[in-house]
C-alpha positions as CSV (number, residue, x, y, z in Angstrom):
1,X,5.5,48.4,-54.5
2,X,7.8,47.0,-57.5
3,X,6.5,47.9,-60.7
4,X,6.2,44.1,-61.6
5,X,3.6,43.8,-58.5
6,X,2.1,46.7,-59.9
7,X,1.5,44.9,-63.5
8,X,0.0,41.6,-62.3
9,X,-2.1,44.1,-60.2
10,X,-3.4,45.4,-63.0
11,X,-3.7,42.2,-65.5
12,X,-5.2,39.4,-62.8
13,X,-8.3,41.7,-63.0
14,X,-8.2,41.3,-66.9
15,X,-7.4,37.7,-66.8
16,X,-10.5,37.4,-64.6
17,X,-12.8,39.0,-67.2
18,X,-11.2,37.3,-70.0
19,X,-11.7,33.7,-68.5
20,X,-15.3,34.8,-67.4
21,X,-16.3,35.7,-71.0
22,X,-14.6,32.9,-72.3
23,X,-16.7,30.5,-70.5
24,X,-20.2,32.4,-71.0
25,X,-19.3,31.6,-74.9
26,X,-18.1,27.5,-74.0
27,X,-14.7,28.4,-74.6
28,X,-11.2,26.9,-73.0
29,X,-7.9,28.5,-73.1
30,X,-4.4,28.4,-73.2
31,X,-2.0,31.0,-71.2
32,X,-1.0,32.3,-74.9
33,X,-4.3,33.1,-76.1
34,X,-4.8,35.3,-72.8
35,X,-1.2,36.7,-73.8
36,X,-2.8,37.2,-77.1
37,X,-5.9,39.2,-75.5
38,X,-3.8,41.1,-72.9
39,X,-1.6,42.8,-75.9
40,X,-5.1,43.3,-78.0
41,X,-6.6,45.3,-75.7
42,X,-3.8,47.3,-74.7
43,X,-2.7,45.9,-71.4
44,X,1.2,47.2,-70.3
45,X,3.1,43.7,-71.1
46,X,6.1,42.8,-68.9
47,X,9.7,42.1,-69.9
48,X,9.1,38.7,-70.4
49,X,6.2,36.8,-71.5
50,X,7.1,34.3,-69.0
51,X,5.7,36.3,-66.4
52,X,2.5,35.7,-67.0
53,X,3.0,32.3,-65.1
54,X,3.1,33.8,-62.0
55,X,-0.4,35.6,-62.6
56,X,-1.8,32.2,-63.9
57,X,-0.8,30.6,-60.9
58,X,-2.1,33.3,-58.4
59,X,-5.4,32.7,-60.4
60,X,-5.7,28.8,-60.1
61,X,-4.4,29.2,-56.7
62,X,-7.3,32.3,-56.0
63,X,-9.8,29.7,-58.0
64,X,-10.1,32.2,-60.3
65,X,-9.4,29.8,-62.9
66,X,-9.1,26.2,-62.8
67,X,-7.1,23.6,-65.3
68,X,-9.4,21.6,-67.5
69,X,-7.0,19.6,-69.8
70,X,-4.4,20.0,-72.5
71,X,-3.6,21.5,-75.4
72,X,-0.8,21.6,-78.4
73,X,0.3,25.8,-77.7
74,X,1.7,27.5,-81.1
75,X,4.3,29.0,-78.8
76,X,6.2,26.0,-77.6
77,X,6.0,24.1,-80.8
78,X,3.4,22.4,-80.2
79,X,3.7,21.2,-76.6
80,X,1.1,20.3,-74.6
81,X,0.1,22.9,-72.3
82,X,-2.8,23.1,-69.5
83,X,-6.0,24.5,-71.0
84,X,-7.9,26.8,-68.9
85,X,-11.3,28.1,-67.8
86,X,-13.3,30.3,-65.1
87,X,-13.9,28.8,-61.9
């Protein structure tokens, strides 16, 4: 197993938490504020921040999450980006 399978092993767990809690308190989110949380609590970040995609998708595809809207992100001046919540 590649040591980038090995990371979104370990953070699509996290994600799953994060978007749970998230929810129980009425709250949406964007990929950057789970990017945000990931570094907070300590969780190994890739190379690239980029490769977070991949985990989002695998969690919309898993209906872990699910796309609710959109939202201006800080990191890509200001573009609209899908806002996210548990399934």
């Amino acid at each position: 197993m590649s040591t980038h399978d090995d990371w979104r092993n370990a953070v699509l767990p996290f994600l799953q938490s994060y978007a749970k809690k998230a929810k129980k308190q009425g709250a949406k989110f964007l990929a950057e504020d789970f990017i945000h949380a990931a570094r907070v609590a300590g969780i190994p970040q890739p190379h690239d921040d980029r490769n977070y995609g991949s985990v989002i998708r695998q969690a919309a595809v898993a209906k872990i999450i699910k796309k609710v809207g959109y939202k201006p992100a800080r990191t890509s001046h200001g573009n609209r980006k899908p806002l996210w919540e548990a399934a």
